[in-house]
C-alpha positions in Angstrom: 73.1 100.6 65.6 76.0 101.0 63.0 79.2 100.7 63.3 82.9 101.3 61.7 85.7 98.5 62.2 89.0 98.8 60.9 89.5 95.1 59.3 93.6 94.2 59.9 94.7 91.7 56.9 95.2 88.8 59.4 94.1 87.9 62.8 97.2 87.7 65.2 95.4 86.4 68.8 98.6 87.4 70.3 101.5 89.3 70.1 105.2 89.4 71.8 104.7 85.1 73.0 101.7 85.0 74.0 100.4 88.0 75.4 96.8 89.4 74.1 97.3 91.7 71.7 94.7 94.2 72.7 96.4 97.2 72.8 97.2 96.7 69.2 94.3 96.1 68.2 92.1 98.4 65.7 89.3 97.7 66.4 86.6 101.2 66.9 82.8 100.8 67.4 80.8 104.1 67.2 79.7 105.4 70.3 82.0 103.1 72.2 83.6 105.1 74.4 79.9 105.6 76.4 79.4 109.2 77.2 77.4 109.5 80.4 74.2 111.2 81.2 72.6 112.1 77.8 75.6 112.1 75.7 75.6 108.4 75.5 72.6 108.5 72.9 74.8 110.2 70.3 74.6 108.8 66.6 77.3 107.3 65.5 79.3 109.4 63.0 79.6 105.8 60.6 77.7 103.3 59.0 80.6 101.6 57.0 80.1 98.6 58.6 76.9 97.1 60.1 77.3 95.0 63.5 76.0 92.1 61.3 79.0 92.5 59.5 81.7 92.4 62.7 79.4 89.3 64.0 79.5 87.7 61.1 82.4 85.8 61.6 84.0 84.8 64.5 87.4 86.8 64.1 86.0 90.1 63.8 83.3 89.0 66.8 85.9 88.4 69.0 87.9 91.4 68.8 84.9 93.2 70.4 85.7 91.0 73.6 89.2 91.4 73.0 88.7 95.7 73.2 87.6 94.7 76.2 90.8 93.7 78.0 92.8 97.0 76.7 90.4 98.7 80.0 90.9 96.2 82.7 92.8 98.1 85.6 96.2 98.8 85.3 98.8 100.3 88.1 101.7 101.1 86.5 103.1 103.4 83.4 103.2 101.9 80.3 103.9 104.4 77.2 100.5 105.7 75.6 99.1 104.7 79.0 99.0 106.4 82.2 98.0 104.8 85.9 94.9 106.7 87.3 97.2 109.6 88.9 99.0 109.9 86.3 102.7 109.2 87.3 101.6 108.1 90.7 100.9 105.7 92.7 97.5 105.3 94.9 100.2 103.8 98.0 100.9 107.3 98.2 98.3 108.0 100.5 98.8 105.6 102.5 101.6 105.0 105.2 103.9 102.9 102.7 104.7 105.7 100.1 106.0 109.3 99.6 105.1 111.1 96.8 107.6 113.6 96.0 106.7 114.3 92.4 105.6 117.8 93.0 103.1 117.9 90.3 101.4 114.9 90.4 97.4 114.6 91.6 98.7 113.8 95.1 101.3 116.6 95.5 99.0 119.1 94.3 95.0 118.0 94.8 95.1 115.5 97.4 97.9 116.5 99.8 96.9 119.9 100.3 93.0 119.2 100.5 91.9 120.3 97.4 90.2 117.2 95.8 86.2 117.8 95.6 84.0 116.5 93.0 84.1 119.5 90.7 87.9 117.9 90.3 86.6 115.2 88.6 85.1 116.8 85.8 87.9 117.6 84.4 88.7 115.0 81.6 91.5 116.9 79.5 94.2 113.9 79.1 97.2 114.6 80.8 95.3 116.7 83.9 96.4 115.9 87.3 94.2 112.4 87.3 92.4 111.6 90.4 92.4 107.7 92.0 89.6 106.9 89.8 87.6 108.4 87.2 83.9 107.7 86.4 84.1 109.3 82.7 87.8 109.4 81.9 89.3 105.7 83.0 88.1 103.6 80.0 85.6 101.0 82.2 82.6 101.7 80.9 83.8 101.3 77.6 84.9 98.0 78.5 81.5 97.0 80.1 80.1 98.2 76.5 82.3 96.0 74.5 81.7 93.1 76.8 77.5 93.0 76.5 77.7 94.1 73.1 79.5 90.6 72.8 77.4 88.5 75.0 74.1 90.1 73.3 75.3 89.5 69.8 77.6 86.2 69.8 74.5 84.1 69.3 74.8 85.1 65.2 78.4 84.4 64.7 77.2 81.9 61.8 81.4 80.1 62.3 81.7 79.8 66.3 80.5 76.2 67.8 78.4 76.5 71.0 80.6 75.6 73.5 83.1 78.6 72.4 80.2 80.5 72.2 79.4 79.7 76.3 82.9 80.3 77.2 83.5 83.6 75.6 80.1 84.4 76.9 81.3 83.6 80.7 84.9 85.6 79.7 82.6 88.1 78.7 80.5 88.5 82.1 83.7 87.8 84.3 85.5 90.7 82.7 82.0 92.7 83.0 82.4 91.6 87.1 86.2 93.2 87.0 85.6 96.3 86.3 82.4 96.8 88.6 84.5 95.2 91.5 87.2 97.8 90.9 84.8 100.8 90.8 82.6 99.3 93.8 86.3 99.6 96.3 86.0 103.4 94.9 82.9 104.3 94.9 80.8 102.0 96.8 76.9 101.7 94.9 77.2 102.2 91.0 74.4 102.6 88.4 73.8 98.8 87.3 74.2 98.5 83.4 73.4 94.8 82.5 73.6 95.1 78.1 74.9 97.8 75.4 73.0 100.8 76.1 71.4 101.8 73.0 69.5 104.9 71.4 66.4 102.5 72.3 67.6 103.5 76.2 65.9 106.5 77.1 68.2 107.2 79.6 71.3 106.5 81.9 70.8 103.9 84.8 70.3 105.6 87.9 72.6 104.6 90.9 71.8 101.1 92.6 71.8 100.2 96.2 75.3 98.5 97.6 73.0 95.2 97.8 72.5 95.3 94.4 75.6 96.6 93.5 76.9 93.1 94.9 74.2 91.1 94.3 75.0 91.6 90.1 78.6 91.4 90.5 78.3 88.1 92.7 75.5 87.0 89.9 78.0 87.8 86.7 80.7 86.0 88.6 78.5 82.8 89.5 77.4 82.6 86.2 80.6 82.7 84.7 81.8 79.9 87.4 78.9 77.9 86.0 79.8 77.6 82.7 81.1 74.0 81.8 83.2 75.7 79.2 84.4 78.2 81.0 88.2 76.6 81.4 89.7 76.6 85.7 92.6 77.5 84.0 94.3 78.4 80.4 95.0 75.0 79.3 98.8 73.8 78.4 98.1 73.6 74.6 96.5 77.1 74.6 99.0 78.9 76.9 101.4 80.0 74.0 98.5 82.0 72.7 96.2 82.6 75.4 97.7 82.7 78.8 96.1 86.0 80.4 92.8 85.7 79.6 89.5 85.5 82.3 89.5 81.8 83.7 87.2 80.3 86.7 89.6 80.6 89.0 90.3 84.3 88.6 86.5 84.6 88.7 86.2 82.4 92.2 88.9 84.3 93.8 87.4 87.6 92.8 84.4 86.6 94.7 86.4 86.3 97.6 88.0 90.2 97.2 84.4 91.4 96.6 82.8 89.7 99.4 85.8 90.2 101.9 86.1 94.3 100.9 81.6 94.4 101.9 81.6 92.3 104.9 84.3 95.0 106.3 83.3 98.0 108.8 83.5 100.5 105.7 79.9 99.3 104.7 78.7 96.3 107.4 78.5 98.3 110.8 76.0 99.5 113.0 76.4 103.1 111.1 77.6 104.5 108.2 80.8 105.5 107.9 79.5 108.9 106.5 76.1 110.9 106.8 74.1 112.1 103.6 71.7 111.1 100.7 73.8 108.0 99.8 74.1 106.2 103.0 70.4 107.2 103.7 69.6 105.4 100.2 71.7 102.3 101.4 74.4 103.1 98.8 77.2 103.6 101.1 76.1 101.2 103.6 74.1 98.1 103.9 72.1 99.8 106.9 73.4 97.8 109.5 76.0 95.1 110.6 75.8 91.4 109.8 78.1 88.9 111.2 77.2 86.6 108.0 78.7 88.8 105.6 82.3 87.7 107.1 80.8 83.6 106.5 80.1 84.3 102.7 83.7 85.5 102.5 84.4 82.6 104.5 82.6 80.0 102.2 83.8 81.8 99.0 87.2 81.1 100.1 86.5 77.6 100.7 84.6 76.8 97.5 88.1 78.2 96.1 90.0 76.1 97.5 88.1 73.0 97.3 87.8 73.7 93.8 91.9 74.3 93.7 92.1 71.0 95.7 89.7 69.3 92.3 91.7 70.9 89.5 94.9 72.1 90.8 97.2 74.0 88.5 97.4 77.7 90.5 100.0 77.7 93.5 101.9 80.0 95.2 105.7 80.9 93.4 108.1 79.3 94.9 111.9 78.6 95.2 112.9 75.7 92.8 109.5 76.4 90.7 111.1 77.1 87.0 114.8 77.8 88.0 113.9 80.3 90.6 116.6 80.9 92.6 115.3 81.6 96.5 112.7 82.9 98.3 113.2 86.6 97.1 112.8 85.3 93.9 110.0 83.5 94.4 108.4 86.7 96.2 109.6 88.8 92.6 108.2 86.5 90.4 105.1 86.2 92.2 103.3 89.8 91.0 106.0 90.5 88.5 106.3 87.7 85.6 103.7 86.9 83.5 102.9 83.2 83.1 103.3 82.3 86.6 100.9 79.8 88.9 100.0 82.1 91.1 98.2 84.7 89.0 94.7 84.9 88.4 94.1 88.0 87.1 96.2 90.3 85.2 96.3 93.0 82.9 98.8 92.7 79.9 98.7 96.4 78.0 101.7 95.1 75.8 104.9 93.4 75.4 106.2 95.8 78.7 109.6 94.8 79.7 110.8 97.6 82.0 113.9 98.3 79.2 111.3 99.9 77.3 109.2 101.7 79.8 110.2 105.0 80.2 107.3 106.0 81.4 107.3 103.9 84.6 110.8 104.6 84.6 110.0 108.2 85.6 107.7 107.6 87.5 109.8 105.3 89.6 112.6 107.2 89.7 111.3 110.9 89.6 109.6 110.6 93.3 106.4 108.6 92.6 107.5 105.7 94.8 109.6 107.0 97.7 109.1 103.9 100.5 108.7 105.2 104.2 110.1 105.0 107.6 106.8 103.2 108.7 106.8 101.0 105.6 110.6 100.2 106.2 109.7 98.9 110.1 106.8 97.2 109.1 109.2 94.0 108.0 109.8 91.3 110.7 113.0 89.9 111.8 113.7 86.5 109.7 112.8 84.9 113.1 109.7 86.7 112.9 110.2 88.8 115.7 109.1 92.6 115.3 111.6 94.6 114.2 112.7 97.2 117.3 114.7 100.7 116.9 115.0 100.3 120.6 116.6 96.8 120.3 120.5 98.1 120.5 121.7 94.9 118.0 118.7 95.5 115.1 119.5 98.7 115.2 123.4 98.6 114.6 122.3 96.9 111.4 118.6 97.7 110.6 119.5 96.0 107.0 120.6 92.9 108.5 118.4 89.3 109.1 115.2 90.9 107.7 111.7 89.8 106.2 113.2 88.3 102.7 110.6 90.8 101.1 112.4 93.8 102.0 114.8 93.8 100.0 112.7 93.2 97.2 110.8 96.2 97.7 113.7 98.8 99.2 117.4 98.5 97.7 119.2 98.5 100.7 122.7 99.7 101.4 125.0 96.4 100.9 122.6 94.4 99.3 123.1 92.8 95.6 122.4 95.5 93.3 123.2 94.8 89.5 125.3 91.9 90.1 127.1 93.4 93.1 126.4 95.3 96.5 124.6 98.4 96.7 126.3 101.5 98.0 122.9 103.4 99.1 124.2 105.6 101.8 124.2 109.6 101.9 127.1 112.0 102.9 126.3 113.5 106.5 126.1 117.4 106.0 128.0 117.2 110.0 130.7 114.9 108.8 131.5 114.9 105.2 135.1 113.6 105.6 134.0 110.4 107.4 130.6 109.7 106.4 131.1 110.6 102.3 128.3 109.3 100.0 127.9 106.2 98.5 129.0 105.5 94.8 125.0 104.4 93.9 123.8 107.9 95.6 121.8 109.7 93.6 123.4 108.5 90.5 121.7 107.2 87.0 118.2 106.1 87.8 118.5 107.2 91.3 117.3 110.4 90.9 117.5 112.6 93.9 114.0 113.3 93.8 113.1 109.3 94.3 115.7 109.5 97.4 113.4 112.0 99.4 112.8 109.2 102.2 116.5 108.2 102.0 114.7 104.7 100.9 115.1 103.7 97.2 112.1 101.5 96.1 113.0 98.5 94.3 109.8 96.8 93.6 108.6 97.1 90.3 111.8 98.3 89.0 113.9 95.7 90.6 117.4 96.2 89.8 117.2 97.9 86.1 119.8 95.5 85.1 119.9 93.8 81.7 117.7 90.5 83.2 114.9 93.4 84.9 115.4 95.0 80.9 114.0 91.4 79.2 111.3 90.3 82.0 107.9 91.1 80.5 105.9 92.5 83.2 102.0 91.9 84.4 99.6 94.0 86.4 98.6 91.6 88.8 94.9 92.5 89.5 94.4 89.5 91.8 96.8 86.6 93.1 96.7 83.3 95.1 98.0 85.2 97.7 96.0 87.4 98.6 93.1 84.2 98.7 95.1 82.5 101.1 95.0 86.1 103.5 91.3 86.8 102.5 90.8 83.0 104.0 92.4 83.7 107.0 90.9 87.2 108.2 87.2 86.0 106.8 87.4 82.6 109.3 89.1 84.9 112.1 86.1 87.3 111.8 83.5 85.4 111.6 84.7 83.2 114.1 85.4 85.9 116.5 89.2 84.4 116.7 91.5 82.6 114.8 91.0 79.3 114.2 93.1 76.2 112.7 92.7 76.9 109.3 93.0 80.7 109.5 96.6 80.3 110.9 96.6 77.6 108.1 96.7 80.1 105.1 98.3 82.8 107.0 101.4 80.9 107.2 101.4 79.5 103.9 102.0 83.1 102.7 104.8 84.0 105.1 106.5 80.3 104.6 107.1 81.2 100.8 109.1 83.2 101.9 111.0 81.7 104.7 109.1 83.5 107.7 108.2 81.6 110.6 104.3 80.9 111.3 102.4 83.1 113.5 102.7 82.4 117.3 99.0 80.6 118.7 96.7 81.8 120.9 96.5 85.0 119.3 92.9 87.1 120.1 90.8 88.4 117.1 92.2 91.7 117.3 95.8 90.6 116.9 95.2 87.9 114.2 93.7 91.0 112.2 96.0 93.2 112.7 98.9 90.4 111.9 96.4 89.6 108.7 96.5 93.5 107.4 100.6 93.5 108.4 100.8 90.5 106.2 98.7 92.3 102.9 101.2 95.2 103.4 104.2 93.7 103.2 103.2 91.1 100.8 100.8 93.3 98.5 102.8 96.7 98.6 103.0 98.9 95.4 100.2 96.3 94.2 97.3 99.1 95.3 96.3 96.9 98.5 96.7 99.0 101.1 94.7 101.7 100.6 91.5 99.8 100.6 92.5 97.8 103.7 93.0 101.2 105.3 89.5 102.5 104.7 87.3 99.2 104.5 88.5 98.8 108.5 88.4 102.6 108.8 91.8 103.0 110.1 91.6 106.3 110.0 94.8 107.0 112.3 97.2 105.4 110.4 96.6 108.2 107.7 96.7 111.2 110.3 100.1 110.0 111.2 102.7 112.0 109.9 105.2 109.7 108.0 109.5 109.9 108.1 112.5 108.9 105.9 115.7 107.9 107.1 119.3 109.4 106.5 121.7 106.5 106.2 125.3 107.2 107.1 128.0 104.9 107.0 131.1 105.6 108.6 134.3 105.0 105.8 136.7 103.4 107.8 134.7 101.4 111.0 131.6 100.9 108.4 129.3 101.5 111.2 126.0 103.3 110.3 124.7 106.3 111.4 121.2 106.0 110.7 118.7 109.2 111.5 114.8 109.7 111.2 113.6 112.9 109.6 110.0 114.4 109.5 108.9 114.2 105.6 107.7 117.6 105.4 107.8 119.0 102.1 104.5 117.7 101.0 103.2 118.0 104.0 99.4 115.9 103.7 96.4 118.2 105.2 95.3 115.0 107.2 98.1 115.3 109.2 96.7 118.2 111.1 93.2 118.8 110.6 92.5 114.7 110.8 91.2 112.2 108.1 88.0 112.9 106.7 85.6 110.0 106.3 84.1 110.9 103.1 87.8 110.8 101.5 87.7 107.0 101.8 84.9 106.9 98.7 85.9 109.0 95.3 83.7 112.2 94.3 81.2 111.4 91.2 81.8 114.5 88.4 79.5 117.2 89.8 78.9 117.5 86.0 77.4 113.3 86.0 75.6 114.5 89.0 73.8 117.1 87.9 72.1 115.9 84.5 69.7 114.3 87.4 69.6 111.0 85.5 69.9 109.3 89.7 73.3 109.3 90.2 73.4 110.2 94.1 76.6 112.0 95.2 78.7 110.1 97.5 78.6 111.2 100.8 80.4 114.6 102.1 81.4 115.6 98.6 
């Protein structure tokens, strides 16, 4: 196979201190964006340059790896780049988020019903995107870039062997990535395992779940088995290299991908969905086994004991680096790159948020519009639930809260740009006493991200000049969520929660100041305080959503969400605070009830059709 390589003057590894510059790279291989079903056997329209000339030295041979990076997932706006829906957010079909938009994929395919796999052929660039797309999201491309390095690394005649092994292992760990996102989307995939070729007469046909998890869980082992393969970025390297694939990204991966298949979604006693692809074990492993929840288990602790040998990784914390308190902490955990507590992240550019305007809309247009429900899912700071009923709370819902509230909601009378917020609306029955607040709808508070009444902070935090020069990450994985995939795995398996589940539980809520969970808890609370403690912890970090369908908690999406009207009386200060039915994009779920099949995405009816084995997923 040929192929055409745009050769820059000089190798810069990074760009922007220390972030991987592969976004700028220029890099092109023909055919490397892989078409699917027969289209991927096109010619390619160069033969400038050979592939013996890109792996004939180790600069050009690593920028094929380095392509590679540029595909990982990514949940925000960046500009040239768009999330998979677009301007929106995949929280917004779930019970945290509103999407008020009006013409994003959610407002107008998913909301009123209208998503179906003929949806997903459409691949014109700035459609209404869907939550993932087979064709149009970039992976496969990525996969191709990553075994056209690990198949042709062998001939880079100026690359020793032991940077050889490691880029290899970097190679099959970001290969693992990208499956592990589809396989949360789609279940079963079609197993490519090397650069498909004109030599390959055709496209893989779709694999079972098992071995769907059996090659991710293979890539990843092998990557953890590499000698060279570095636990984490060492000191000397991190001006130039922190973000790439380490061992410990790949460990806890093995946790997510293990946790998300031992769950109901695909290990129960039926599937969750009739039809071709749960008969063909794609959907569904064909029945329920108990040891699925102990291989999450002793993934977990291989993590740990191997965190325990080689250390490093640990969750932010106040004090760490100058940071200030545990908000700050919380912050800094997902949002700043070079942190300890990040394993995996995606780095499309030098992003600081000054410069985004992209996510900027988004944010601010009605993409991220927090809820009622998300709002009253934050504890007391003494851990007690938080209660509308409970006559003090609800004087001052604001007050003695969850420290990550305010880091995801800006909150009337909170610190807001270096002073306190004045987030309060004017009551349409009162204006004279209950008149708006100076921060109302004003600059980036559009009134279109104030449909809930709630203003989301997280991700744009304050939009002051120190949010402007904070470079931000996509956080694809953290030590958090470890330390919560732990704890549910040991509770599960164990049919109740023992020592070490409340353990790691508590280590998550004690960042940030919360009190440990109360013993004696059954296994059905200590799971529903584990997925409590993912929402509040991973919101805005697309968490939720898979939480919700992997446990099949189908009722949380048939209930119909609220916002709240904050009033705050001029003289006494008292609020008047009012619920309100969030009605304008009213989601079809709401009344006709959650259908199973929208827990896995459509395949393109297009993919499915050129009969090639790719098995529709089930109901679509």
């Amino acid at each position: 196979m040929d192929f055409k390589i745009g050769i820059m003057k000089s190798l810069k590894k990074t760009l922007y201190n220390g972030i991987l510059a592969v976004a700028a790279m220029t890099l092109t291989v023909g055919c490397e964006d892989l078409a699917l079903g027969e289209n991927f056997l096109q010619k390619p329209p160069s033969t400038d340059v050979t592939i013996d000339t890109i792996f004939g030295k180790a600069e050009y041979a690593q920028r094929v790896l380095w392509k590679s990076y540029q595909y990982l997932p990514y949940g925000m706006e960046t500009p040239g780049f768009w999330t998979q829906m677009c301007m929106s957010t995949i929280e917004g079909l779930t019970d945290i988020n509103y999407d008020n938009i009006g013409w994003s994929a959610l407002s107008n395919t998913y909301y009123p019903g209208l998503y179906n796999a003929a949806v997903e052929n459409d691949t014109r660039k700035n459609s209404n995107r869907t939550k993932m797309q087979f064709s149009q999201s970039g992976f496969w491309t990525g996969v191709r870039h990553a075994w056209l390095f690990v198949q042709n690394v062998d001939r880079v005649p100026d690359m020793d062997a032991a940077e050889k092994s490691r880029l290899t292992a970097e190679a099959k760990m970001m290969v693992a990535v990208f499956y592990a996102h589809m396989l949360r989307h789609y279940g079963a995939l079609p197993i490519i395992d090397h650069a498909l070729s004109a030599e390959d007469d055709k496209f893989p046909a779709r694999a079972t779940l098992q071995e769907t998890v059996d090659f991710i869980v293979k890539l990843l082992d092998e990557a953890i088995a590499c000698k060279e393969f570095p636990w984490n970025i060492d000191e000397s390297e991190r001006d130039n290299w922190d973000g790439r694939m380490t061992k410990a990204g790949a460990m806890a991966l093995k946790t997510r991908v293990l946790l998300f298949v031992a769950s109901p979604l695909f290990n129960d006693a039926k599937p969750f969905a009739e039809g071709e692809a749960s008969d063909k074990k794609m959907t569904w492993f064909g029945g329920y086994d108990k040891a699925r929840w102990k291989q999450a288990a002793d993934a977990c602790k291989d993590f740990f004991d191997a965190l325990n040998a080689n250390g490093y990784y640990k969750l932010v914390e106040a004090g760490d680096n100058g940071i200030s308190d545990e908000r700050n902490a919380y912050t800094s955990a997902y949002f700043d790159r070079g942190n300890t507590e990040t394993l995996i992240a995606c780095r499309r550019q030098y992003l600081a948020t000054k410069n985004n305007s992209q996510f900027d809309k988004a944010l601010r247009w009605g993409a991220y519009c927090p809820t009622k429900e998300f709002f009253d899912m934050f504890e007391m700071k003494d851990g007690r639930k938080f209660d509308w009923n409970n006559a003090e709370m609800k004087k001052n819902p604001f007050k003695n809260r969850d420290p990550r509230l305010y880091e995801n909601i800006i909150l009337d009378g909170d610190r807001y740009n270096g002073r306190k917020a004045d987030m309060v609306d004017q009551n349409p029955k009162d204006k004279a006493n209950y008149p708006k607040g100076k921060d109302w709808k004003q600059g980036r508070m559009h009134q279109l991200s104030l449909a809930t009444g709630l203003a989301c902070r997280k991700w744009g935090l304050d939009r002051n000049n120190e949010a402007y020069s904070r470079p931000v990450q996509w956080p694809i994985m953290r030590m958090a969520e470890v330390y919560l995939n732990y704890a549910e795995a040991l509770n599960e398996y164990h049919d109740g929660p023992t020592p070490e589940a409340y353990k790691y539980i508590n280590a998550v809520r004690a960042r940030v100041g919360m009190p440990g969970l109360k013993s004696g808890m059954t296994k059905q609370e200590f799971r529903e305080a584990v997925l409590h403690e993912r929402a509040v912890e991973f919101a805005y970090e697309e968490v939720r959503f898979f939480d919700l369908i992997r446990w099949k908690k189908y009722d949380v999406f048939e209930t119909p969400l609220h916002g709240l009207h904050v009033y705050r009386h001029k003289k006494t200060k008292a609020y008047l605070i009012e619920p309100f039915k969030l009605t304008k994009y009213s989601r079809v779920w709401w009344k006709s009830g959650w259908e199973p099949r929208m827990c896995l995405s459509a395949f393109p009816s297009k993919e499915v059709n050129k009969g090639y084995g790719l098995v529709q997923n089930p109901g679509w």
